[in-house]
BALOBA-1460 file (C-alpha; in Angstrom, 3 decimals):
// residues 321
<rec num="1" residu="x" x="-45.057" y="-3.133" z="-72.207"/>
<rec num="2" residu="x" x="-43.407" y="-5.825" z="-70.711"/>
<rec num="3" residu="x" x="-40.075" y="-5.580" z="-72.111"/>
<rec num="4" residu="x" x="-38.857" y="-2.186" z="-69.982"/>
<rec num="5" residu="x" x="-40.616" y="-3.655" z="-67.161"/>
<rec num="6" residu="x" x="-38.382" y="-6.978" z="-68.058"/>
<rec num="7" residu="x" x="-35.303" y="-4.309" z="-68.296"/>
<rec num="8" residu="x" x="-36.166" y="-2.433" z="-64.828"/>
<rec num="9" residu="x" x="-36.222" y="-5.324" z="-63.119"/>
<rec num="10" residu="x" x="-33.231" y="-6.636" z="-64.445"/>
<rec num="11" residu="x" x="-31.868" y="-3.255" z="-63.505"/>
<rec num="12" residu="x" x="-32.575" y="-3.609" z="-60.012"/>
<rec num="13" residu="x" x="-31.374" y="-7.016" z="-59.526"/>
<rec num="14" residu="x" x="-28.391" y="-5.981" z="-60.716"/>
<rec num="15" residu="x" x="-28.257" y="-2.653" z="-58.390"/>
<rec num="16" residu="x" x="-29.615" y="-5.504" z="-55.614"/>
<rec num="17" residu="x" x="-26.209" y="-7.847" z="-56.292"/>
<rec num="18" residu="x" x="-24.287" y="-4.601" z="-56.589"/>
<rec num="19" residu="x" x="-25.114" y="-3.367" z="-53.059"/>
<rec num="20" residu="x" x="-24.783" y="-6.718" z="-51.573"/>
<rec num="21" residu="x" x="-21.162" y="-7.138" z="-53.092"/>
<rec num="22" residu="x" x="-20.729" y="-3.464" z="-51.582"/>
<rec num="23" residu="x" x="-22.470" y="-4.829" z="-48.495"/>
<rec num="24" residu="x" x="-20.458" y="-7.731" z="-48.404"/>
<rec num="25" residu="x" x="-17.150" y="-5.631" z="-48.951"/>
<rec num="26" residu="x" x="-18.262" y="-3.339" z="-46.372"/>
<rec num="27" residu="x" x="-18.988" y="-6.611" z="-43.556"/>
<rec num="28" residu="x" x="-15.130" y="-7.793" z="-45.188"/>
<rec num="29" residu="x" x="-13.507" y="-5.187" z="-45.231"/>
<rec num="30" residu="x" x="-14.797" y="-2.357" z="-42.687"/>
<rec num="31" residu="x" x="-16.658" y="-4.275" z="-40.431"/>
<rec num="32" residu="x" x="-13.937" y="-6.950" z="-38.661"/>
<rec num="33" residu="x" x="-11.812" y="-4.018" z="-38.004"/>
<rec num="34" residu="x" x="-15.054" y="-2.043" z="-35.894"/>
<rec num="35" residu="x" x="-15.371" y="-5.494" z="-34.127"/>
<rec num="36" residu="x" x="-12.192" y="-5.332" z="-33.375"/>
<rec num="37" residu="x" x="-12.284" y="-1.820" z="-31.452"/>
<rec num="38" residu="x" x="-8.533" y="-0.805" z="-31.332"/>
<rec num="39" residu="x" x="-9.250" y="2.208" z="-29.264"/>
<rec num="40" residu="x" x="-10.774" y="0.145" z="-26.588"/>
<rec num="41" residu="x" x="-8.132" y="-0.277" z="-24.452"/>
<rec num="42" residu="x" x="-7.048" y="3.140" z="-24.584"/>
<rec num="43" residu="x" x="-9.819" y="4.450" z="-21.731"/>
<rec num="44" residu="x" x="-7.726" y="1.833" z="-19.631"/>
<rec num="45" residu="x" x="-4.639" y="3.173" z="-20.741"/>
<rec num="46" residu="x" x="-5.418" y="6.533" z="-19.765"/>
<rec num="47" residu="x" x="-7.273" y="5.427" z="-16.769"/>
<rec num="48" residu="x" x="-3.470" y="4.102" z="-15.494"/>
<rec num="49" residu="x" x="-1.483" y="6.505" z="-17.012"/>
<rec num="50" residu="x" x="-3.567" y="9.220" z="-15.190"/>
<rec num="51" residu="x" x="-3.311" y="7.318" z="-11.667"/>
<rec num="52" residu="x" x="0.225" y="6.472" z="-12.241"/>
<rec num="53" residu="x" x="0.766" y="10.532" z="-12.895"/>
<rec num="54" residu="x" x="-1.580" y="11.142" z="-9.516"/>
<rec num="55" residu="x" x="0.956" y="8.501" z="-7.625"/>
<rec num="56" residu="x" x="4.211" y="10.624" z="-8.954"/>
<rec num="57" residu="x" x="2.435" y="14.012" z="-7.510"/>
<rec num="58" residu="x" x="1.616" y="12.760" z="-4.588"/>
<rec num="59" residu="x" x="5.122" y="10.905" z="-4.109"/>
<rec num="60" residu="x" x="6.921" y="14.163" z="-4.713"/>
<rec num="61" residu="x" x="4.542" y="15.851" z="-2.443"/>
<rec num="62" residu="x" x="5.461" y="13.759" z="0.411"/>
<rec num="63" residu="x" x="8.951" y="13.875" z="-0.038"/>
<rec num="64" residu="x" x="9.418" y="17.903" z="-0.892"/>
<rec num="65" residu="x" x="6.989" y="17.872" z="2.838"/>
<rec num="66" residu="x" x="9.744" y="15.263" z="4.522"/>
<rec num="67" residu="x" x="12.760" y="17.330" z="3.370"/>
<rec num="68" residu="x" x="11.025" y="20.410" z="4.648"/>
<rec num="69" residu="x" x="10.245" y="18.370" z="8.125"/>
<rec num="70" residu="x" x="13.662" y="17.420" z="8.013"/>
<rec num="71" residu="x" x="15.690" y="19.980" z="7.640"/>
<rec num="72" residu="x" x="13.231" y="21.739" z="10.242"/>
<rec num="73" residu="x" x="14.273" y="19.413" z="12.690"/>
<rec num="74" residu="x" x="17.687" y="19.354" z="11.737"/>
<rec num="75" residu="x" x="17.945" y="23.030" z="12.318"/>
<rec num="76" residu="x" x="16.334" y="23.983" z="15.512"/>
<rec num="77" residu="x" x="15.190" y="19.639" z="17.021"/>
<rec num="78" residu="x" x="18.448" y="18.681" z="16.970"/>
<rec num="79" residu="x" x="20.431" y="21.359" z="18.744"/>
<rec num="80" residu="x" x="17.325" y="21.285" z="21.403"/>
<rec num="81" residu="x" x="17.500" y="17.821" z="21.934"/>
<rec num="82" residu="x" x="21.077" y="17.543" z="21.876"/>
<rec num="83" residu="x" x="21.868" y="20.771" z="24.596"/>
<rec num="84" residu="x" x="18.627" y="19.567" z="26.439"/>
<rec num="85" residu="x" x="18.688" y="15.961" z="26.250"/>
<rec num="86" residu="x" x="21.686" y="14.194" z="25.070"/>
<rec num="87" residu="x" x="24.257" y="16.367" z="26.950"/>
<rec num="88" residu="x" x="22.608" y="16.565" z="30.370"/>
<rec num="89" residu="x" x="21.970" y="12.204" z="29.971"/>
<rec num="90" residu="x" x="25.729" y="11.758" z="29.099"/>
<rec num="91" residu="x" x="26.762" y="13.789" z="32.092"/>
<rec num="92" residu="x" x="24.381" y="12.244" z="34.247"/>
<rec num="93" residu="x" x="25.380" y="8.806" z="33.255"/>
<rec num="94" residu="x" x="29.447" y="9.367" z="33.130"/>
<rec num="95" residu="x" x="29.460" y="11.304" z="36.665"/>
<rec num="96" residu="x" x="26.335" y="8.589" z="38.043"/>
<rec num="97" residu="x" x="27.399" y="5.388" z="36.621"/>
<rec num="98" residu="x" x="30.731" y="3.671" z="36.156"/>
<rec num="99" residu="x" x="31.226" y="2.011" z="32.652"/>
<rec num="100" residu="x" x="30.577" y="-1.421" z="34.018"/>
<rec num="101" residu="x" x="27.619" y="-0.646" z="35.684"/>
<rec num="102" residu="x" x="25.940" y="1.550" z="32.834"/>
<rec num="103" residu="x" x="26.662" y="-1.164" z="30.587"/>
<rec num="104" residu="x" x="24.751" y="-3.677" z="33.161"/>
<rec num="105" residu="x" x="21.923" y="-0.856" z="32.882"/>
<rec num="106" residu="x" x="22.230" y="-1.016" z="29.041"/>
<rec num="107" residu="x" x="22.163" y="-4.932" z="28.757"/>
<rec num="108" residu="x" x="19.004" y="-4.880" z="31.303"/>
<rec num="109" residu="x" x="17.161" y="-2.323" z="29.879"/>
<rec num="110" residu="x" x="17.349" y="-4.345" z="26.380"/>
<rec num="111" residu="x" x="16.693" y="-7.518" z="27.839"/>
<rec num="112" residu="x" x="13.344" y="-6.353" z="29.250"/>
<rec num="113" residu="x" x="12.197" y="-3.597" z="26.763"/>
<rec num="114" residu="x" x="10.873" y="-6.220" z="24.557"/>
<rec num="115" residu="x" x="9.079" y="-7.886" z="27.296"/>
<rec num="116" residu="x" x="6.887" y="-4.969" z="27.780"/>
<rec num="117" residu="x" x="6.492" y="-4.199" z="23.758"/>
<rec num="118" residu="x" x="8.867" y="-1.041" z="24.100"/>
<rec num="119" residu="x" x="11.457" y="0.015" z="21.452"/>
<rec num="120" residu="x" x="14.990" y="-0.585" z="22.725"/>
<rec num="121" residu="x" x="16.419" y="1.567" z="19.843"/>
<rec num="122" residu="x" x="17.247" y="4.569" z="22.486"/>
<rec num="123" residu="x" x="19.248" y="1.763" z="24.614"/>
<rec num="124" residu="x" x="21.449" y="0.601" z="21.634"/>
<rec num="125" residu="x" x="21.992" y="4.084" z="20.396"/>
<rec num="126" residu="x" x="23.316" y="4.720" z="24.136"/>
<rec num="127" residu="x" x="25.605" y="1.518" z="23.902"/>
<rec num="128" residu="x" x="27.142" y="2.864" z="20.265"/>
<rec num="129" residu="x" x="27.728" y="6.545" z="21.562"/>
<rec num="130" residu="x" x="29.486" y="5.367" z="24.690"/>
<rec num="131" residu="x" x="31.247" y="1.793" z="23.859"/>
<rec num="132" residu="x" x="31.314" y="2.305" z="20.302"/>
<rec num="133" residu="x" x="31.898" y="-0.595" z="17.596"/>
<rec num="134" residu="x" x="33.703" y="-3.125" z="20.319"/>
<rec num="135" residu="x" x="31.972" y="-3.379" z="23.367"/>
<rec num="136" residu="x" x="28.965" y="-1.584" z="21.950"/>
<rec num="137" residu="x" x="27.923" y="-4.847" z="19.772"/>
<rec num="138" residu="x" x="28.576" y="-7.483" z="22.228"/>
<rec num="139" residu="x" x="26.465" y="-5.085" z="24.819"/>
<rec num="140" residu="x" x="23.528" y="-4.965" z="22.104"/>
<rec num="141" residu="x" x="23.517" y="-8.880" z="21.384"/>
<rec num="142" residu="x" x="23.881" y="-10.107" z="24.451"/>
<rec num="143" residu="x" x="20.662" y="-7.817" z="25.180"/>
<rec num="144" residu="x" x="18.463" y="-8.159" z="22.989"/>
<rec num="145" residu="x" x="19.332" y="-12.232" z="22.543"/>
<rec num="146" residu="x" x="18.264" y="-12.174" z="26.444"/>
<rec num="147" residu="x" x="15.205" y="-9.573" z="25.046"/>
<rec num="148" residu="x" x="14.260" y="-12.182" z="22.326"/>
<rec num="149" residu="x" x="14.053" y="-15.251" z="24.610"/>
<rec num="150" residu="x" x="12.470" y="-13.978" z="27.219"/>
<rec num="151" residu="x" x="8.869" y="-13.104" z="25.660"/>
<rec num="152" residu="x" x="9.194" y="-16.119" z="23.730"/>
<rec num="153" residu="x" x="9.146" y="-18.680" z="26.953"/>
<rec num="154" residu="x" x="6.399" y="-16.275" z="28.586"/>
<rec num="155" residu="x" x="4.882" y="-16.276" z="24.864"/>
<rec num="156" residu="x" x="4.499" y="-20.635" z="25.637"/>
<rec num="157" residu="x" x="2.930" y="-19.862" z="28.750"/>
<rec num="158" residu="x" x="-0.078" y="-17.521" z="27.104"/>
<rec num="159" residu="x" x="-0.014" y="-19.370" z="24.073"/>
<rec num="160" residu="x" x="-3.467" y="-19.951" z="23.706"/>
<rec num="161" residu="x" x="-4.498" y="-16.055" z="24.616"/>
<rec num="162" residu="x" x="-2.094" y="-15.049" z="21.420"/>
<rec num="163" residu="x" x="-4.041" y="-17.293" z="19.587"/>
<rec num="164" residu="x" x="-7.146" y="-15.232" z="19.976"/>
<rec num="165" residu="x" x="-5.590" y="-12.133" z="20.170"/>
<rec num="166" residu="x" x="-3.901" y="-12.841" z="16.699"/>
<rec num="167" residu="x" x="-7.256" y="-13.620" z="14.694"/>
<rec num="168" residu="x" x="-8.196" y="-10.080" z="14.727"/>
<rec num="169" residu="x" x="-5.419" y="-9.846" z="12.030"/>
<rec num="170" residu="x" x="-5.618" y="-12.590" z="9.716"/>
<rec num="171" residu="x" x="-3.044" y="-10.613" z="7.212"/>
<rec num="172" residu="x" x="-0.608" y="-10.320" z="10.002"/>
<rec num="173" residu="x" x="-1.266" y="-14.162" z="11.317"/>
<rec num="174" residu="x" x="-0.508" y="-15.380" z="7.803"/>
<rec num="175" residu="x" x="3.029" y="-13.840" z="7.640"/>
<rec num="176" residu="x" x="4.073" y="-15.007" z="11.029"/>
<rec num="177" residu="x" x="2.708" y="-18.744" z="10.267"/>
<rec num="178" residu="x" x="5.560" y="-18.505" z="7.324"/>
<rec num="179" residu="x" x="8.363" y="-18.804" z="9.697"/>
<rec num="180" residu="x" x="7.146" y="-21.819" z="11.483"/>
<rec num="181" residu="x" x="7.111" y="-23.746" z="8.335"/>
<rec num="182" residu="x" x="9.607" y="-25.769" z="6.202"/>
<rec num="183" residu="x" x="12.995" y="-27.272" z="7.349"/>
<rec num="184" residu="x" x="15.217" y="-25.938" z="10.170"/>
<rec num="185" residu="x" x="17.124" y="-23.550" z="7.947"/>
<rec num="186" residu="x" x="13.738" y="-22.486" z="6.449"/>
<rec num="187" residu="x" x="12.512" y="-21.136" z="9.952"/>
<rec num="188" residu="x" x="16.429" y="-20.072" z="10.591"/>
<rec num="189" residu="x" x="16.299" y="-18.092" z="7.329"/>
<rec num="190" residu="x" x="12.628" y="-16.647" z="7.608"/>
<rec num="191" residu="x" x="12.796" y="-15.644" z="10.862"/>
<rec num="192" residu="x" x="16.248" y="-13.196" z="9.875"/>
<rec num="193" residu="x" x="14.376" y="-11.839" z="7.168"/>
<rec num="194" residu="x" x="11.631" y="-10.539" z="9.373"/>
<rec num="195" residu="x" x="14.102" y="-9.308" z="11.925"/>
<rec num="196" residu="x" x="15.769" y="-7.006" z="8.841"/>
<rec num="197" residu="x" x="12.031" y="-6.393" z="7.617"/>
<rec num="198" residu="x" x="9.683" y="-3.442" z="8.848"/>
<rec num="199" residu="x" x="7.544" y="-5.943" z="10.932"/>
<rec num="200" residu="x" x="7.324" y="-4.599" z="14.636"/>
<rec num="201" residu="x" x="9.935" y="-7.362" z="16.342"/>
<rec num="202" residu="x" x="8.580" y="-6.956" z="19.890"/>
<rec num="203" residu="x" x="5.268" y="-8.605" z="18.384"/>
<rec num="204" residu="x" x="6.842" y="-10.578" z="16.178"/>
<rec num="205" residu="x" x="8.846" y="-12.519" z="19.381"/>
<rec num="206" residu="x" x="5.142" y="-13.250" z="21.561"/>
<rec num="207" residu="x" x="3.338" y="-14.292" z="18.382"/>
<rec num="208" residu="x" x="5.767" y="-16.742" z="16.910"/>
<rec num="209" residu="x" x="4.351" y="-18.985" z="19.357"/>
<rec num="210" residu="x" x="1.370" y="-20.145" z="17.882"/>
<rec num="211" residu="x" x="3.569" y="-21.466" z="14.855"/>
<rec num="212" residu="x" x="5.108" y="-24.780" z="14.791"/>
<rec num="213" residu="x" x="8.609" y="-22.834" z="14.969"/>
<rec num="214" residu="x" x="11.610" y="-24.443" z="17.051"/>
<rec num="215" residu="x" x="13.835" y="-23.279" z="19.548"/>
<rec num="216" residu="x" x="17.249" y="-23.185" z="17.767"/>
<rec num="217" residu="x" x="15.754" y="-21.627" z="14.156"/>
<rec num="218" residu="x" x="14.201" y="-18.839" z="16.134"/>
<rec num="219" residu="x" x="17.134" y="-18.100" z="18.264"/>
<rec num="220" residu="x" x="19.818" y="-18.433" z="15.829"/>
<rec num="221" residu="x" x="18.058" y="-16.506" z="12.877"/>
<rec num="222" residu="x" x="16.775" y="-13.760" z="15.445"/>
<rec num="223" residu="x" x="20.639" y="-13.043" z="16.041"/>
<rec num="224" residu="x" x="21.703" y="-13.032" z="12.619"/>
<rec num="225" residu="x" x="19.111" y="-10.791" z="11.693"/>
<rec num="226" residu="x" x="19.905" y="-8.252" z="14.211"/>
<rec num="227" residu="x" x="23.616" y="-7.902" z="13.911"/>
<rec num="228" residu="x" x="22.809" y="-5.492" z="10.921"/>
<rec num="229" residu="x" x="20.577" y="-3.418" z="12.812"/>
<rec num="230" residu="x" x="23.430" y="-3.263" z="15.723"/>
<rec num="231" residu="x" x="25.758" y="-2.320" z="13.470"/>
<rec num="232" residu="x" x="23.147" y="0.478" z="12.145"/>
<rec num="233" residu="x" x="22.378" y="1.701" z="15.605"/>
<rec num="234" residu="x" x="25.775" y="2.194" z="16.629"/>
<rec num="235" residu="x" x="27.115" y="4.420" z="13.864"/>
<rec num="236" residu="x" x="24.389" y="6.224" z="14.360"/>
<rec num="237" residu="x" x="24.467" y="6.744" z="17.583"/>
<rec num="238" residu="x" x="28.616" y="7.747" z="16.856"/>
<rec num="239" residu="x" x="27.580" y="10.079" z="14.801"/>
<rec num="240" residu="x" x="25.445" y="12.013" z="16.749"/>
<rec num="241" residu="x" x="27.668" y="12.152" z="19.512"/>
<rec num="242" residu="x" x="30.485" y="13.075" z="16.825"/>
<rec num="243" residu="x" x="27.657" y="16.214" z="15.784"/>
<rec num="244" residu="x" x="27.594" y="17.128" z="19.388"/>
<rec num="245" residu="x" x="30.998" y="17.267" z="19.904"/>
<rec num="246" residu="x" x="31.678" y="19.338" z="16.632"/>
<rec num="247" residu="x" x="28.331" y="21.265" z="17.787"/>
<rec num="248" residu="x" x="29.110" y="22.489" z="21.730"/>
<rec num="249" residu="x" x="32.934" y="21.113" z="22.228"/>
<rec num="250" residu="x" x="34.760" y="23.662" z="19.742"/>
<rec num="251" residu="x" x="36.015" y="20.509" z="17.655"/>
<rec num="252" residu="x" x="36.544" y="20.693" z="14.452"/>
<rec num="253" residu="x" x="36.365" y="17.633" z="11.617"/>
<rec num="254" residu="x" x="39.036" y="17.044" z="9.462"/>
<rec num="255" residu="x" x="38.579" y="16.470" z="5.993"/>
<rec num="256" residu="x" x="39.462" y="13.262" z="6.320"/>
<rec num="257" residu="x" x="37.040" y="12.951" z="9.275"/>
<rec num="258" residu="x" x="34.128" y="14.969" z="7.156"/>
<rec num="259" residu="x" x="34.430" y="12.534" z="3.698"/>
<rec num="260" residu="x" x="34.184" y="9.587" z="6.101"/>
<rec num="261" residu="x" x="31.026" y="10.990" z="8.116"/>
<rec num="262" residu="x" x="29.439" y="11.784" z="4.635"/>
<rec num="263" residu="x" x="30.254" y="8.533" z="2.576"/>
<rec num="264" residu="x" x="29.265" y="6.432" z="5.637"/>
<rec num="265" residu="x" x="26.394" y="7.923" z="6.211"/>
<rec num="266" residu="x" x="25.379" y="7.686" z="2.676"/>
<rec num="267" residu="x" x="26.196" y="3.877" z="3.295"/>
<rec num="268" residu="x" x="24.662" y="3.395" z="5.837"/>
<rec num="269" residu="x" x="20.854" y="4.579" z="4.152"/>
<rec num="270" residu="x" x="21.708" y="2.366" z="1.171"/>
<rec num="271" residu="x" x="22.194" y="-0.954" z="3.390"/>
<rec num="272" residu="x" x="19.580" y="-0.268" z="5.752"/>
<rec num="273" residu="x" x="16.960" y="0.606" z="2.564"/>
<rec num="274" residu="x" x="18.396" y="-2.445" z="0.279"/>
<rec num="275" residu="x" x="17.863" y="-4.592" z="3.709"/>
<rec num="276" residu="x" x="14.606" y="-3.815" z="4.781"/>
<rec num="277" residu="x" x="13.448" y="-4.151" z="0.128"/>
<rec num="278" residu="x" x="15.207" y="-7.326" z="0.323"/>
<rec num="279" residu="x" x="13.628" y="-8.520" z="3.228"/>
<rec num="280" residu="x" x="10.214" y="-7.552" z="2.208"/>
<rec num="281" residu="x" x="10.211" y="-8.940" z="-1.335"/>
<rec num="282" residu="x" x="11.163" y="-12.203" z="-0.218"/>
<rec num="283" residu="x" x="8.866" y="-12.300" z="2.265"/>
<rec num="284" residu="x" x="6.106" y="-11.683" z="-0.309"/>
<rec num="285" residu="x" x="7.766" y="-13.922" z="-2.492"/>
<rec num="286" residu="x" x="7.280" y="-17.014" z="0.297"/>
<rec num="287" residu="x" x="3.794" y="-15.982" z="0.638"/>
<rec num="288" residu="x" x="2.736" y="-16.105" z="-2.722"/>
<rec num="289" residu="x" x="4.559" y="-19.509" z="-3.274"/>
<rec num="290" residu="x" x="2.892" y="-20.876" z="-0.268"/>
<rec num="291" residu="x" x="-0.788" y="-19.319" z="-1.934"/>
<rec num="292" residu="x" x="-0.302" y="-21.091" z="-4.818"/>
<rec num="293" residu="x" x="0.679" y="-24.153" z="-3.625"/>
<rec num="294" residu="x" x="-2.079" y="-24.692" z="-1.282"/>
<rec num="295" residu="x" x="-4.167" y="-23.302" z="-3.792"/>
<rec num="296" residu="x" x="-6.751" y="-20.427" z="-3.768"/>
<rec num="297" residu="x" x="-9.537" y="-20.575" z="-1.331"/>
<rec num="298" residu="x" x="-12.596" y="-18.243" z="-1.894"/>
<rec num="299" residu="x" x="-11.968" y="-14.958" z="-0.387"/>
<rec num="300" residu="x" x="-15.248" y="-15.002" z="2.381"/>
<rec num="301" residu="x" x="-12.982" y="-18.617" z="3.876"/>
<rec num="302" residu="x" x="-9.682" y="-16.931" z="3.592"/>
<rec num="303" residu="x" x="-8.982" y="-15.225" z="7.210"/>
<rec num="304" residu="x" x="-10.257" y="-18.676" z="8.515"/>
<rec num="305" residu="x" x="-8.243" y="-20.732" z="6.383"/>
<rec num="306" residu="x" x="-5.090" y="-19.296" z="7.311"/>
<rec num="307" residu="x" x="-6.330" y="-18.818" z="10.926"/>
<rec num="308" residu="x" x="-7.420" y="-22.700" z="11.624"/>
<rec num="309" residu="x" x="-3.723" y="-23.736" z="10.358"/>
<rec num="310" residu="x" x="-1.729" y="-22.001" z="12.840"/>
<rec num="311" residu="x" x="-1.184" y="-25.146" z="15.309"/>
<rec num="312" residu="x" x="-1.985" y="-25.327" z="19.012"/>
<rec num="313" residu="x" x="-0.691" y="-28.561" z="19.368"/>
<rec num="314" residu="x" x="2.475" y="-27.534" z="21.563"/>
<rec num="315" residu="x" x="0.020" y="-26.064" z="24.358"/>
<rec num="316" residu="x" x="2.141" y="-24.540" z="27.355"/>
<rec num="317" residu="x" x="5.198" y="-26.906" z="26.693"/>
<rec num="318" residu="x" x="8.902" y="-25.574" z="25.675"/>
<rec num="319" residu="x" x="10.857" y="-28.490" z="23.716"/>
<rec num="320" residu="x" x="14.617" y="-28.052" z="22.420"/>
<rec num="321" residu="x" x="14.746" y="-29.982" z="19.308"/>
């Protein structure tokens, strides 16, 4: 009787070793590549792909909706504006005005534009349709150079006011304190980046103020930032006059005259585009180099960090280093 019960037990010691060898096979062999989980990632994967798809719709969206807008404007704002607006002002100002004295107007009105946080783009497109590339540039830069330094000596004055005023935007604080940083041809060089960049100028010349940022780097890079933009202004404000002409004067282009117009114009998008990318990157660039080197405070002290190292200690005072 005790033999089969011997050979049974055997038996199922052996079937016992055999299924943990299986087991063990199973943990080797099967199990490691479970822990590992290779399809994981792919709910991330699909997460981005599908938002990167949503991004493309939307992108072509709002750019089939700007090409309609566009060419909605082109066909029946432009000849409004032009027949309405841009005729009756030339007249006005060729039969009111003599060319010196409109371009005293012109110089004026972007001298104090900025003062008063208004756009002086209307006033240089003025100065390219009716002085063109000559007389047109030196009337821009010798406004708006006048239009630069003028809110920046009344910026000294109200220094501590901009101060406060500035806190409500930390982000926007933290960018300007960039170009009051660094060496002379640091501020020189950050300074023409944000005159080329997107960032509203007219602000930009009040609230440099509360930086540490000298005279001569602010001056000299606010010039060399803006020549581009002149430059920009006055073709286009050639070519809209050249449209008008072509439009209501019975002219007609040449060839010549239309491959110019179209490969200029094509230009001209690509250099003001690359500028303002260029621009931009780098200014992100200087940001994040300045983050890390100061290192990472916690995000509740950020705003107050960056705040609490603009300096105040030029208070109502106007050095010329």
């Amino acid at each position: 009787m005790k033999m089969p019960d011997s050979t049974e037990s055997e038996k199922k010691h052996n079937n016992a070793r055999t299924l943990v060898r299986e087991d063990s096979e199973y943990v080797r062999l099967v199990m490691p590549n479970e822990l590992k989980v290779p399809d994981a990632p792919a709910e991330p994967q699909t997460q981005s792909r599908r938002r990167s798809l949503i991004w493309w719709i939307k992108a072509i969206i709002w750019s089939v909706i700007t090409i309609i807008l566009l060419l909605v404007f082109v066909k029946y704002g432009v000849p409004f504006l032009v027949e309405k607006v841009l005729f009756p002002l030339l007249h006005w100002e060729a039969t009111a005005f003599g060319r010196p004295v409109l371009a005293l107007i012109l110089v004026a009105s972007l001298a104090l534009f900025p003062v008063f946080l208004i756009p002086s783009g209307p006033s240089m497109w003025l100065a390219g349709m009716m002085f063109g590339y000559g007389w047109g540039f030196v009337i821009i830069m010798v406004g708006t150079t006048v239009g630069m330094v003028l809110p920046y000596l009344i910026g000294l004055i109200f220094r501590d006011r901009i101060h406060q005023w500035l806190k409500r935007w930390p982000q926007k604080a933290a960018m300007i304190r960039l170009a009051g940083e660094g060496s002379w041809f640091h501020q020189f060089k950050v300074v023409a980046l944000f005159r080329v960049s997107p960032f509203p100028y007219t602000i930009f010349n009040y609230a440099i103020v509360v930086t540490s940022m000298r005279f001569w780097p602010y001056l000299w890079g606010s010039i060399t930032g803006m020549i581009p933009e002149a430059f920009i202004y006055i073709y286009s404000g050639r070519l809209i006059r050249t449209l008008a002409d072509v439009q209501y004067s019975n002219r007609h282009l040449t060839p010549v005259e239309i491959i110019y117009n179209v490969i200029s114009f094509i230009i001209a998008i690509i250099t003001t585009v690359a500028f303002t990318i260029y621009a931009r990157r780098t200014l992100d660039d200087l940001k994040a180099v300045e983050a890390d080197g100061e290192g990472s405070p916690t995000d509740n002290n950020d705003s107050r960090v960056e705040l609490r190292k603009l300096p105040l200690e030029k208070h109502n005072s106007f050095t010329l280093p």
